[in-house]
N, CA and C atoms as an extended XYZ file, in Angstrom:
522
Properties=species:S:1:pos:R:3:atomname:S:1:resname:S:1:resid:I:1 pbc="F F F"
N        -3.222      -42.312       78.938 N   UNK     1
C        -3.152      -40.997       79.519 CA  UNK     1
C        -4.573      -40.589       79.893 C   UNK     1
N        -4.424      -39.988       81.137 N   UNK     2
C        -5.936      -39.787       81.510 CA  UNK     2
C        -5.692      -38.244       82.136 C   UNK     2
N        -6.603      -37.586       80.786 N   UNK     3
C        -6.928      -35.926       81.401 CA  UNK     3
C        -7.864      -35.430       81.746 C   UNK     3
N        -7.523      -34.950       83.293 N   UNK     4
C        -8.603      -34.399       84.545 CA  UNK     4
C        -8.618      -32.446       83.558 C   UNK     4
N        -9.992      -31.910       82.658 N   UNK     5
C       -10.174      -30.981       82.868 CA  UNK     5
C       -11.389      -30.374       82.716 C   UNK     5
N       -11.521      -28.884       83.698 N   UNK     6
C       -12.698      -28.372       84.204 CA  UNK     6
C       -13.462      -27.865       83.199 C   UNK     6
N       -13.130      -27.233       82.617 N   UNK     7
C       -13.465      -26.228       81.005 CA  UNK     7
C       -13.820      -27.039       79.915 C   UNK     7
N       -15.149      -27.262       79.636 N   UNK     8
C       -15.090      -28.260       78.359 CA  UNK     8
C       -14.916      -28.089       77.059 C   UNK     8
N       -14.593      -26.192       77.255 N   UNK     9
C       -14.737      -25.630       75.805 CA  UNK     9
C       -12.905      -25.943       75.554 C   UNK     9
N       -12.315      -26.421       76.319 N   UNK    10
C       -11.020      -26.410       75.961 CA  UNK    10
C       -10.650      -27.976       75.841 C   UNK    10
N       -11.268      -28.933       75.988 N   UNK    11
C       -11.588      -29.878       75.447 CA  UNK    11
C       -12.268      -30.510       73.991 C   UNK    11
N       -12.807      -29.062       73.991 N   UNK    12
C       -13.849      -28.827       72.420 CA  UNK    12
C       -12.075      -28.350       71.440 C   UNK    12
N       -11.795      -27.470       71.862 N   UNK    13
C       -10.547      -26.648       71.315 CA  UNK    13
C        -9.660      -27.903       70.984 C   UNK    13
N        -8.944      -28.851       71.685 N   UNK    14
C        -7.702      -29.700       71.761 CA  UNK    14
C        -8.541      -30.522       70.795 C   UNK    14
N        -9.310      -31.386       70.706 N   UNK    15
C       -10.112      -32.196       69.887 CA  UNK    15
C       -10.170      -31.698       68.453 C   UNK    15
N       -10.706      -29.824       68.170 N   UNK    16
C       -11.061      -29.774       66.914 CA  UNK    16
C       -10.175      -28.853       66.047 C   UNK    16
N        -9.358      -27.931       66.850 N   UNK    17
C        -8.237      -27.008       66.583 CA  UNK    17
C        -6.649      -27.883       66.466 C   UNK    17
N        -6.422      -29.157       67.082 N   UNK    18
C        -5.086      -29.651       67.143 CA  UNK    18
C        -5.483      -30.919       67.152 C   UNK    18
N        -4.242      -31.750       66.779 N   UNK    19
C        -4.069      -32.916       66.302 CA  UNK    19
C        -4.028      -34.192       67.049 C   UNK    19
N        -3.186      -33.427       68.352 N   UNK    20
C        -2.619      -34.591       69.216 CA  UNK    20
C        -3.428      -35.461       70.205 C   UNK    20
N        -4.547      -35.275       70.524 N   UNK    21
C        -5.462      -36.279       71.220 CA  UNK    21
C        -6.208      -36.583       70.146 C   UNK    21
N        -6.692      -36.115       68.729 N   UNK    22
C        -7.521      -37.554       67.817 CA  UNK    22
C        -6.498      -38.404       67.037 C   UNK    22
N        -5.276      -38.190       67.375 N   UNK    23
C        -4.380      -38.706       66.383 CA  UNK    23
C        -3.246      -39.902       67.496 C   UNK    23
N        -3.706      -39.656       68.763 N   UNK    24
C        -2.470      -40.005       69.772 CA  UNK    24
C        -2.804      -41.949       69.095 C   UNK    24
N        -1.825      -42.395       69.391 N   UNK    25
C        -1.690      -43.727       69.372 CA  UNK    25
C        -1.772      -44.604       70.506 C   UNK    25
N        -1.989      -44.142       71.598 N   UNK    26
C        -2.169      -44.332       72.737 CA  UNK    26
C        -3.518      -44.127       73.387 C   UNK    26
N        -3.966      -44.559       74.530 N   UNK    27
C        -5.633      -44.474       74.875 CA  UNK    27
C        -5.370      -42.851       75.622 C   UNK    27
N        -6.531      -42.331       75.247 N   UNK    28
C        -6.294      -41.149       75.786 CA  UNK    28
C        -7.708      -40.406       76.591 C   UNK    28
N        -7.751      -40.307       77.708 N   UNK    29
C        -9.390      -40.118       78.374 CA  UNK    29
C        -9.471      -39.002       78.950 C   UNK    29
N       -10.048      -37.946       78.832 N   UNK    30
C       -10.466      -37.266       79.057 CA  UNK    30
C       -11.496      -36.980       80.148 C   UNK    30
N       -11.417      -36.590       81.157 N   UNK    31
C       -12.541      -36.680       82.290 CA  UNK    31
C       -12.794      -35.269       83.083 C   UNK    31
N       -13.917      -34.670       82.159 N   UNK    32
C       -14.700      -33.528       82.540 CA  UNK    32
C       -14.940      -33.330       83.922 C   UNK    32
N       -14.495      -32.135       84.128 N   UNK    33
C       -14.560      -31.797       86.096 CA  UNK    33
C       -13.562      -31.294       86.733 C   UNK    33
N       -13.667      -30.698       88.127 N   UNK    34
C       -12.782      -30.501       88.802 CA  UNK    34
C       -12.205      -31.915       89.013 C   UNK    34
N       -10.636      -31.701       88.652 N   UNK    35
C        -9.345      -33.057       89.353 CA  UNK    35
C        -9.763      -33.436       90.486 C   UNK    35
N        -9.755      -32.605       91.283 N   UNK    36
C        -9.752      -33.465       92.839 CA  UNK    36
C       -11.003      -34.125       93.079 C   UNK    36
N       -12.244      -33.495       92.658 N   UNK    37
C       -13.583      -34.044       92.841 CA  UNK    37
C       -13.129      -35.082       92.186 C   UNK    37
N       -12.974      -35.250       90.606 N   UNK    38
C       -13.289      -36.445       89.933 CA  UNK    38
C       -12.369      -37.691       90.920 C   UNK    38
N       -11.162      -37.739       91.331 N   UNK    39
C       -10.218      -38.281       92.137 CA  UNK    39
C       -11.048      -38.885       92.891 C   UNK    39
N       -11.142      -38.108       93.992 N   UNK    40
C       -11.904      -38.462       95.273 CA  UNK    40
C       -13.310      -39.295       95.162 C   UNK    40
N       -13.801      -39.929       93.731 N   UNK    41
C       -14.957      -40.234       93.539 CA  UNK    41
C       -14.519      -41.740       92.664 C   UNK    41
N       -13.030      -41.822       92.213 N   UNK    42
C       -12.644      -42.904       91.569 CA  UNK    42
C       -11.755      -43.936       92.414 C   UNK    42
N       -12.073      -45.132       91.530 N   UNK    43
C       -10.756      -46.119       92.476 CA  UNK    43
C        -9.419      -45.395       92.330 C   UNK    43
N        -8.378      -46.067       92.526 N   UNK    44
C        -7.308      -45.970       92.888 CA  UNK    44
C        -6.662      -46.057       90.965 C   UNK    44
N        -6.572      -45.038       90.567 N   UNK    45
C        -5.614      -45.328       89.146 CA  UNK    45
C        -4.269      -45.656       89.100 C   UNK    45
N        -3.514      -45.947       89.925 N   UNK    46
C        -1.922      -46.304       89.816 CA  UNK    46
C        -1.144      -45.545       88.646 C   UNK    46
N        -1.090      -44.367       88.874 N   UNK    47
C        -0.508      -43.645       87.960 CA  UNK    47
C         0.929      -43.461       88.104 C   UNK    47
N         1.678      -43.334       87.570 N   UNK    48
C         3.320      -43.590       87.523 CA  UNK    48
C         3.815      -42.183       87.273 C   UNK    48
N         2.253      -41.125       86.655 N   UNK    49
C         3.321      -39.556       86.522 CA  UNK    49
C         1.585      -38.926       87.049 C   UNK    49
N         1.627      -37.994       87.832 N   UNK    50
C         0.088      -37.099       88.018 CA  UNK    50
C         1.028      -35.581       87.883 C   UNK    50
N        -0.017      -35.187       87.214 N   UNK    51
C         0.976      -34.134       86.518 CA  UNK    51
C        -0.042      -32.712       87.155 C   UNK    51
N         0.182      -31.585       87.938 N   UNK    52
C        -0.863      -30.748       88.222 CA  UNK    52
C        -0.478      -29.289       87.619 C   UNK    52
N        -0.933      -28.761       86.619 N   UNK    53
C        -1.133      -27.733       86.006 CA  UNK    53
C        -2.050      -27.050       85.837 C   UNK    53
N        -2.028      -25.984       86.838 N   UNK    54
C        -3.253      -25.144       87.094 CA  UNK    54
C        -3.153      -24.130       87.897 C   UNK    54
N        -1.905      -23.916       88.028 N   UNK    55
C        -1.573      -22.462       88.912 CA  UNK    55
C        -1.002      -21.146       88.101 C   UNK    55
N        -1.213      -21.151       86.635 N   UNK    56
C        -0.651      -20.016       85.849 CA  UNK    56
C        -0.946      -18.706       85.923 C   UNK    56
N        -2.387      -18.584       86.477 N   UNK    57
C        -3.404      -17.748       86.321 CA  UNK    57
C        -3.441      -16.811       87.561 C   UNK    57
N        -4.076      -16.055       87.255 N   UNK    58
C        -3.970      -15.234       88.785 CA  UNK    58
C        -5.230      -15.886       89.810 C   UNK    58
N        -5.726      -16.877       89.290 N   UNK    59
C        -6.510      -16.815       90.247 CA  UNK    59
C        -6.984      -18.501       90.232 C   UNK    59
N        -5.725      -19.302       90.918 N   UNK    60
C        -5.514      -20.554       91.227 CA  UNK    60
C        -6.082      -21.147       92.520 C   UNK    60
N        -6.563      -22.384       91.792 N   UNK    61
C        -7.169      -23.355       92.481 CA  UNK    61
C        -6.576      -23.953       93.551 C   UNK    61
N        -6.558      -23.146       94.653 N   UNK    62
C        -5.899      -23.361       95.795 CA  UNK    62
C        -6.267      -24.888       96.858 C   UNK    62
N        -7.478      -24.946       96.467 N   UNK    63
C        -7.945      -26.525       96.192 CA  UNK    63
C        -6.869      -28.008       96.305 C   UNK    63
N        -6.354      -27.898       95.225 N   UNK    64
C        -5.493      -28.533       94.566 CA  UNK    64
C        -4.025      -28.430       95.269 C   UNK    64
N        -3.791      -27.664       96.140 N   UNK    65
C        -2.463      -27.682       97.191 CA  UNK    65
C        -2.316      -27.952       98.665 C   UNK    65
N        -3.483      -28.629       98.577 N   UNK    66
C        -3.792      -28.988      100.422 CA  UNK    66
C        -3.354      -30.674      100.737 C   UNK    66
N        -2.912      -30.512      101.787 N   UNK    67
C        -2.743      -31.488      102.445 CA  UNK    67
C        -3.697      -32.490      102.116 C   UNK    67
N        -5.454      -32.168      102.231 N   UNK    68
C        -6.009      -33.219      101.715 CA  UNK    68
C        -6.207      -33.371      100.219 C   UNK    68
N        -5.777      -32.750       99.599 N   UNK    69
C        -5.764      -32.827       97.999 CA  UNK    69
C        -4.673      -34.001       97.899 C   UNK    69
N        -3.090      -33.855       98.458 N   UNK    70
C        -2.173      -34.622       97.766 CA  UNK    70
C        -2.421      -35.608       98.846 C   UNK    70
N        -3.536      -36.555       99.867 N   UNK    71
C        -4.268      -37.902      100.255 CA  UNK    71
C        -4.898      -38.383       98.987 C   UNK    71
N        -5.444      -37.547       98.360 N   UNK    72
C        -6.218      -38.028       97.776 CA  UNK    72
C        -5.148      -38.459       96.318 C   UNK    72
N        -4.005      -37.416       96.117 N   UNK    73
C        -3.320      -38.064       94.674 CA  UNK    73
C        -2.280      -39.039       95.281 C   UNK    73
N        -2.145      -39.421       96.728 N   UNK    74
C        -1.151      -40.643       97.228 CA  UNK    74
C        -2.153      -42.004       96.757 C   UNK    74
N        -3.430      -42.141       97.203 N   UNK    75
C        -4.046      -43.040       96.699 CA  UNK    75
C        -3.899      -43.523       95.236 C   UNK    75
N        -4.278      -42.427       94.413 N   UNK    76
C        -3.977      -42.795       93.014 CA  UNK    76
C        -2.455      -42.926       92.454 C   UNK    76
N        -1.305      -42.546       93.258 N   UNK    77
C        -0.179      -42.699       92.730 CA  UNK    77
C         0.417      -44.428       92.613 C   UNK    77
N         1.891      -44.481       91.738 N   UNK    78
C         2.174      -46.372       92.007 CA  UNK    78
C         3.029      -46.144       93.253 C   UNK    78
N         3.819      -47.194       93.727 N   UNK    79
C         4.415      -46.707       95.008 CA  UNK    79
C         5.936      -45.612       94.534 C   UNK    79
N         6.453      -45.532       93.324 N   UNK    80
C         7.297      -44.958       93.094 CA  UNK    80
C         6.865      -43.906       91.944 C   UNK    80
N         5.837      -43.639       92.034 N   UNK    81
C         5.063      -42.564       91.030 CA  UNK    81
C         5.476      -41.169       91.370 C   UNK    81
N         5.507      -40.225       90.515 N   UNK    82
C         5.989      -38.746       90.922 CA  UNK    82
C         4.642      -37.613       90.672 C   UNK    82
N         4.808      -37.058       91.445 N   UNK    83
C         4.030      -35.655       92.122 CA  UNK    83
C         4.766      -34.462       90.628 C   UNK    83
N         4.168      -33.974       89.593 N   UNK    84
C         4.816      -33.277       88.874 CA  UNK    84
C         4.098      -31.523       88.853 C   UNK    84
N         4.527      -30.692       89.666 N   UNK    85
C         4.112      -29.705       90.374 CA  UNK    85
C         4.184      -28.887       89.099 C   UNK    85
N         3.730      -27.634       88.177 N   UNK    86
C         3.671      -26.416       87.682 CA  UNK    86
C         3.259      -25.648       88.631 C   UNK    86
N         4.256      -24.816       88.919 N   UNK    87
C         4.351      -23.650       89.893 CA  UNK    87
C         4.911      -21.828       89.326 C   UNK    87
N         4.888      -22.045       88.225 N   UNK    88
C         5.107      -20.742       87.135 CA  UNK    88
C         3.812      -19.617       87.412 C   UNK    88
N         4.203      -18.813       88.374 N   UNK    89
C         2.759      -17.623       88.197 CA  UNK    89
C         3.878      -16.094       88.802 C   UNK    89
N         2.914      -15.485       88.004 N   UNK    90
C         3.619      -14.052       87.998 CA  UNK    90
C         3.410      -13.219       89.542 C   UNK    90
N         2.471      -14.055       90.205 N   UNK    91
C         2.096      -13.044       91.402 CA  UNK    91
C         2.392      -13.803       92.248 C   UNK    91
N         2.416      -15.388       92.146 N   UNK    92
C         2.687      -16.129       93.891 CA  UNK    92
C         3.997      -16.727       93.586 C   UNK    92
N         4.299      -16.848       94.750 N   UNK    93
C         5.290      -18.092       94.844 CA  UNK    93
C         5.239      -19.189       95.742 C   UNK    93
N         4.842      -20.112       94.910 N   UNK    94
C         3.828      -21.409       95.501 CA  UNK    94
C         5.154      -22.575       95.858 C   UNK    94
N         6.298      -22.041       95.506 N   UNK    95
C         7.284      -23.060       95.668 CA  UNK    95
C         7.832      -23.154       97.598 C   UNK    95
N         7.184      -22.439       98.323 N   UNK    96
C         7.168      -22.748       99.897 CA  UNK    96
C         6.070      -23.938      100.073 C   UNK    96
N         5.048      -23.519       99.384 N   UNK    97
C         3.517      -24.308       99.840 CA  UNK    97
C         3.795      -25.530       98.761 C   UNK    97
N         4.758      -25.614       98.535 N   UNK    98
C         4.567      -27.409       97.829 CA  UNK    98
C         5.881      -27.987       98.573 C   UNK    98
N         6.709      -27.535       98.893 N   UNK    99
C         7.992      -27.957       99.779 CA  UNK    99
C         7.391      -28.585      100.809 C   UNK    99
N         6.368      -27.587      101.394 N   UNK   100
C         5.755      -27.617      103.125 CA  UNK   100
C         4.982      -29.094      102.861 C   UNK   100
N         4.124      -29.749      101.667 N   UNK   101
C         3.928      -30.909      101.485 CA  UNK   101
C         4.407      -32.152      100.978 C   UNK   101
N         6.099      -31.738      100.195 N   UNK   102
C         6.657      -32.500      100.245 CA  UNK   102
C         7.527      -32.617      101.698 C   UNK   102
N         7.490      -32.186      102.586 N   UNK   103
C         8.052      -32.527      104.081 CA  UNK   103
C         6.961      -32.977      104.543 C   UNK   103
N         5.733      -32.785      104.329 N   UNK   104
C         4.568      -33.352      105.170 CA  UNK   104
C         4.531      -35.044      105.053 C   UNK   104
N         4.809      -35.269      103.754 N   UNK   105
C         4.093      -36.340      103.212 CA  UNK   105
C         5.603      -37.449      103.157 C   UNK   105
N         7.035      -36.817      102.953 N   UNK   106
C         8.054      -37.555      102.928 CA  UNK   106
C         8.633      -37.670      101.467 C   UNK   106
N         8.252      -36.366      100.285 N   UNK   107
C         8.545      -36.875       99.114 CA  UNK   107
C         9.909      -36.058       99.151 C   UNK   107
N        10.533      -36.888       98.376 N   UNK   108
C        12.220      -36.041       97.761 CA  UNK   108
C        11.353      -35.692       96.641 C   UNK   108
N        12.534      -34.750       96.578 N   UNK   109
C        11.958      -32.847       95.764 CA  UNK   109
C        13.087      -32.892       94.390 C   UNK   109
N        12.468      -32.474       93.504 N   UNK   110
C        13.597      -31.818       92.481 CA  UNK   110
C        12.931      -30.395       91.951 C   UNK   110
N        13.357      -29.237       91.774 N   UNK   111
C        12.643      -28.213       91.264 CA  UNK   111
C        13.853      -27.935       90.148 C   UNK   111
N        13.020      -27.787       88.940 N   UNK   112
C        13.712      -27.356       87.915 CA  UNK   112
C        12.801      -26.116       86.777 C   UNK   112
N        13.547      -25.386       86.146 N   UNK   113
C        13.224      -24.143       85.331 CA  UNK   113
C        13.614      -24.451       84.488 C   UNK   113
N        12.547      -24.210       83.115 N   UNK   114
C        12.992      -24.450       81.698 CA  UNK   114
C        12.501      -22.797       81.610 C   UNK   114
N        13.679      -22.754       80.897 N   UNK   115
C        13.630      -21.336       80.210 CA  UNK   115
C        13.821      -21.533       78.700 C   UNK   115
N        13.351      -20.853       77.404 N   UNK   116
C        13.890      -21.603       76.161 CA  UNK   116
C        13.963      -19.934       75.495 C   UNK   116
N        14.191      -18.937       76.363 N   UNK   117
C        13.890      -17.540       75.880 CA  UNK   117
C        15.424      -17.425       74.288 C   UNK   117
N        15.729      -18.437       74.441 N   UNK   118
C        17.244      -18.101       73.195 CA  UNK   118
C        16.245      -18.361       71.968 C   UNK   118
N        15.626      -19.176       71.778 N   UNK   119
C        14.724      -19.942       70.339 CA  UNK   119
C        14.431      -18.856       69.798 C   UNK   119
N        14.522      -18.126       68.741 N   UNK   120
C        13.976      -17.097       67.834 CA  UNK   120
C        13.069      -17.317       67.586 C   UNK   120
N        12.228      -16.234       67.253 N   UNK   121
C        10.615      -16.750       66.488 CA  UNK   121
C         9.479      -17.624       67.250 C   UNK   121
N         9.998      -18.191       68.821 N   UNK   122
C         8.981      -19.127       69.111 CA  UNK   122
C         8.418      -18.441       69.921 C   UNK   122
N         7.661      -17.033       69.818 N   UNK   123
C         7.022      -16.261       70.709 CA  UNK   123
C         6.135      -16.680       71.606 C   UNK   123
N         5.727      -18.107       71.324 N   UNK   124
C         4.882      -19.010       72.309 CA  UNK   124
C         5.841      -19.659       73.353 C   UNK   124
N         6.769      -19.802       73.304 N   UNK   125
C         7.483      -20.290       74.094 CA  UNK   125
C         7.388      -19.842       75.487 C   UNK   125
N         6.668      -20.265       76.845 N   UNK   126
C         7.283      -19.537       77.851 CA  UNK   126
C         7.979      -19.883       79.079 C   UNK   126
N         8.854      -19.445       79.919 N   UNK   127
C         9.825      -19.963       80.521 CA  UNK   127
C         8.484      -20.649       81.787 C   UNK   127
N         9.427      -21.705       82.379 N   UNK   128
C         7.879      -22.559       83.314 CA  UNK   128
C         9.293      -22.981       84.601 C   UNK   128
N         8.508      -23.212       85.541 N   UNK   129
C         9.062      -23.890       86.928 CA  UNK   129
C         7.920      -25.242       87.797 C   UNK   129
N         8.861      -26.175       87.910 N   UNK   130
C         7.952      -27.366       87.727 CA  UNK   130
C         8.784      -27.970       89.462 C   UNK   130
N         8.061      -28.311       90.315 N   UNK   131
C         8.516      -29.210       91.194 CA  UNK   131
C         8.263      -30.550       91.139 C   UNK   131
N         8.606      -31.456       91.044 N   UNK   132
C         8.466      -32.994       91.082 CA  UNK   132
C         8.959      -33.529       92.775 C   UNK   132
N         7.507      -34.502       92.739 N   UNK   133
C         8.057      -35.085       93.995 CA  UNK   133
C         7.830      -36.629       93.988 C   UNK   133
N         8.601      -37.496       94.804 N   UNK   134
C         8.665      -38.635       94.807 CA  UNK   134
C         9.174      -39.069       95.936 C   UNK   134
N         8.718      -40.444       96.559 N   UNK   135
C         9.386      -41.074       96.591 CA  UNK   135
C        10.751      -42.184       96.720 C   UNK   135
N        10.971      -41.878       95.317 N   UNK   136
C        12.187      -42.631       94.889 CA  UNK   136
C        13.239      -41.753       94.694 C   UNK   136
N        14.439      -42.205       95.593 N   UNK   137
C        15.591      -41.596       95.241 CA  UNK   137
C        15.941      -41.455       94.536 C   UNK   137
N        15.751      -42.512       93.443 N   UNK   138
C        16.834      -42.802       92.294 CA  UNK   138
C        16.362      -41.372       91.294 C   UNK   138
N        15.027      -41.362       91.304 N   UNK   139
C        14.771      -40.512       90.137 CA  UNK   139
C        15.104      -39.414       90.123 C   UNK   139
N        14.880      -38.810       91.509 N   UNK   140
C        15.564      -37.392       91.582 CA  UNK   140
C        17.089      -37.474       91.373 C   UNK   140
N        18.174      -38.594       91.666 N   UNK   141
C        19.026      -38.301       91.331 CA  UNK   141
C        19.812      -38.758       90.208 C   UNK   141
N        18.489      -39.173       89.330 N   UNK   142
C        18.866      -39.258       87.978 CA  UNK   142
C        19.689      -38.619       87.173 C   UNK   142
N        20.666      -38.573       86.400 N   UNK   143
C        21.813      -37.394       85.694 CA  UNK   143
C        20.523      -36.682       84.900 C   UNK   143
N        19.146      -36.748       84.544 N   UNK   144
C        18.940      -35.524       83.657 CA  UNK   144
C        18.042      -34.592       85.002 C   UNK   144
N        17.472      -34.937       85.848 N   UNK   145
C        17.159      -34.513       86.636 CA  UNK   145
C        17.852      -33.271       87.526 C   UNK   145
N        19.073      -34.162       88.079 N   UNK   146
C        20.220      -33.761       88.935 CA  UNK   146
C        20.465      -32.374       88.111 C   UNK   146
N        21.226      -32.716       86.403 N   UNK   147
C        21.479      -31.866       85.893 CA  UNK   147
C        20.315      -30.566       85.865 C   UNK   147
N        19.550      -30.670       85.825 N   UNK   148
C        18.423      -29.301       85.790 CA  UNK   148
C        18.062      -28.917       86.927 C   UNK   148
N        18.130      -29.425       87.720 N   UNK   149
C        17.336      -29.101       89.152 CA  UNK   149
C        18.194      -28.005       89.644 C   UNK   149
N        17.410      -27.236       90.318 N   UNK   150
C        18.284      -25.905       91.356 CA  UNK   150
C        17.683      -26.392       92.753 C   UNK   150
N        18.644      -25.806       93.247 N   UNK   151
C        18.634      -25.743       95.267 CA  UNK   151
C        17.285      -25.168       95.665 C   UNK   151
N        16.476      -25.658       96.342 N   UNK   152
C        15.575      -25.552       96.912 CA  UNK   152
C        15.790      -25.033       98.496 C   UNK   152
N        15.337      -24.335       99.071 N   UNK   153
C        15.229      -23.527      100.647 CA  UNK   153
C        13.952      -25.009      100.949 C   UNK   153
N        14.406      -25.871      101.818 N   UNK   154
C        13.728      -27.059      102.517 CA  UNK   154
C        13.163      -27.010      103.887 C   UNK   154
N        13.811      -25.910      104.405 N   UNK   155
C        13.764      -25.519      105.943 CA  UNK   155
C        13.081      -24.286      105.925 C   UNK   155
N        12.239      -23.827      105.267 N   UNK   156
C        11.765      -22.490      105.092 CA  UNK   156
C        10.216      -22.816      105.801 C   UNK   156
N        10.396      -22.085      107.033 N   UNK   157
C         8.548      -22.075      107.346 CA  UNK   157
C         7.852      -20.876      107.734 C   UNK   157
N         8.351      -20.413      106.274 N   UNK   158
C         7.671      -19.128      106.045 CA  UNK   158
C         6.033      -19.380      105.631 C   UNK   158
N         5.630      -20.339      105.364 N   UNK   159
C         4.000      -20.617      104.903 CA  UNK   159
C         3.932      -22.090      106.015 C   UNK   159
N         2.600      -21.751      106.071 N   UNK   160
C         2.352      -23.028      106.983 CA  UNK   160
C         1.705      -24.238      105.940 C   UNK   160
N         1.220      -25.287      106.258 N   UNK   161
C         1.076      -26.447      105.182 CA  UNK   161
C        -0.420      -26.120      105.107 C   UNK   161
N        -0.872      -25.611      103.734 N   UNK   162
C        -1.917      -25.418      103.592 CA  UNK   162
C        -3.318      -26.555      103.361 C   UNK   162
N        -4.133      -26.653      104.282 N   UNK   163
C        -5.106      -27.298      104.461 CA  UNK   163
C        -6.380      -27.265      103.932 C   UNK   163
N        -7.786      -27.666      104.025 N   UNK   164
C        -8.942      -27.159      103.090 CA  UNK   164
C        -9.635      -26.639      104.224 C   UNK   164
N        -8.735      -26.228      105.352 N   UNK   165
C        -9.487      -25.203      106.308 CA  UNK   165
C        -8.337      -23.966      106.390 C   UNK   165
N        -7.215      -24.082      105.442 N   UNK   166
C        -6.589      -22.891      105.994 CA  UNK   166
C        -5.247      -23.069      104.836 C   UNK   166
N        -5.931      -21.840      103.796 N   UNK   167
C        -4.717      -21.379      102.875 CA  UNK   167
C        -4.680      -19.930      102.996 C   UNK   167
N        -3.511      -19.556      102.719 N   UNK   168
C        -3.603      -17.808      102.980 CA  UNK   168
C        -2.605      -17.954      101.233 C   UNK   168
N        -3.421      -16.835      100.241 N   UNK   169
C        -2.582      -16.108       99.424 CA  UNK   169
C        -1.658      -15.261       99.336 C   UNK   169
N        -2.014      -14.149      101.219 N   UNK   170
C        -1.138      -13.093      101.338 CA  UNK   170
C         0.119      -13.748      101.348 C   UNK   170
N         0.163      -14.426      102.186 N   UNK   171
C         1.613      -15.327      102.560 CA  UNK   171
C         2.726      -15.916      101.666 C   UNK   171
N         1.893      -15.864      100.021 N   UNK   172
C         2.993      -16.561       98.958 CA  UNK   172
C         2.944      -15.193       97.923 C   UNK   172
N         2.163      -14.094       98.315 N   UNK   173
C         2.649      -12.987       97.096 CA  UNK   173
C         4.333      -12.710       97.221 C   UNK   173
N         3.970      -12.444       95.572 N   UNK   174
C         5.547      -12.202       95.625 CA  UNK   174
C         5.527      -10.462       95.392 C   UNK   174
C-alpha cells in the first residue's frame, strides 16, 4: 500500500496515536507531498485500486479533478485497475465533475452511499459517497457492487470537464 499525503503532522498522528500502519503486515509507504506532484514525478506504479480522498473539506483540491490529473493516474493504473472517487462534501456536488471524466476517459461508473447512521454509539461514524471508475465491466457489475450502487444522471452537462486551465466551484455548489 502506498500513501500519497500532504500534511506530515498527520502522518506523525497515524504512526504514533494508532496502530494500523506500525503494525500492518503488509509493506506500507508513505510518500510526503502533494498526490499529483509526487505521481507525475514517478514511474508508472501499476496500481489495481488509486483511491482519492480529499474533497471533504470546504476547501478541495480541485487539482486532483482535472482531466490532466486522471492522465496522470491512467499511467499509474493496471489495465483493469479502478478510479475510487470520495465525493462526500457538504457544499459541492462533485458527482457531475467526476461523471464528465468518466465519459472523457471511457470509465464505467458505479456510485454508491454508505450510510451507517442506525449503529448506536458510533458518533464517528459518517455517512460518505464514493464513485468508482473502471474499465472493467465485470466489476461494476459485480453482485456487491450492483447491489449498492444508485443511478447516476450520465448525460448531465451541467459542468463542463474540468481542466488545469478551467474549474469553476460556482457550477457544483449545492
Amino acid at each position: 500500500m502506498r500513501i500519497y499525503e500532504i500534511n506530515p503532522q498527520v502522518q506523525r498522528v497515524a504512526t504514533s496515536w494508532f496502530t494500523y500502519l506500525p503494525h500492518c503486515k503488509g509493506k506500507v509507504e508513505v510518500a510526503l507531498g502533494d498526490a499529483r506532484l509526487s505521481l507525475e514525478r514517478e514511474p508508472p506504479q501499476r496500481f489495481d485500486l488509486l483511491v482519492l480522498d480529499a474533497f471533504s473539506s470546504d476547501a478541495i483540491p480541485v487539482h486532483l479533478l482535472t482531466k490532466e490529473a486522471f492522465e496522470v493516474y491512467e499511467r499509474h493504473l493496471n489495465t483493469n485497475g479502478v478510479i475510487a472517487v470520495h465525493i462526500s462534501n457538504h457544499y459541492l456536488d462533485l458527482e457531475p465533475v467526476v461523471v464528465n471524466l468518466a465519459r472523457h476517459f471511457g470509465y464505467k461508473l458505479a456510485a454508491i452511499d454508505y450510510d451507517d447512521t442506525d449503529s448506536e454509539g458510533d458518533w464517528w461514524l459518517y455517512s460518505s459517497t464514493w464513485i468508482l471508475l473502471t474499465r472493467d465491466q465485470r466489476i461494476i457489475a459485480s453482485s456487491a457492487i450492483h447491489a449498492a450502487a444508485y443511478k447516476v444522471n450520465t448525460n448531465s452537462t451541467k459542468v463542463p470537464l474540468w481542466t488545469d486551465d478551467f474549474t469553476s466551484l460556482f457550477q457544483v455548489l449545492k
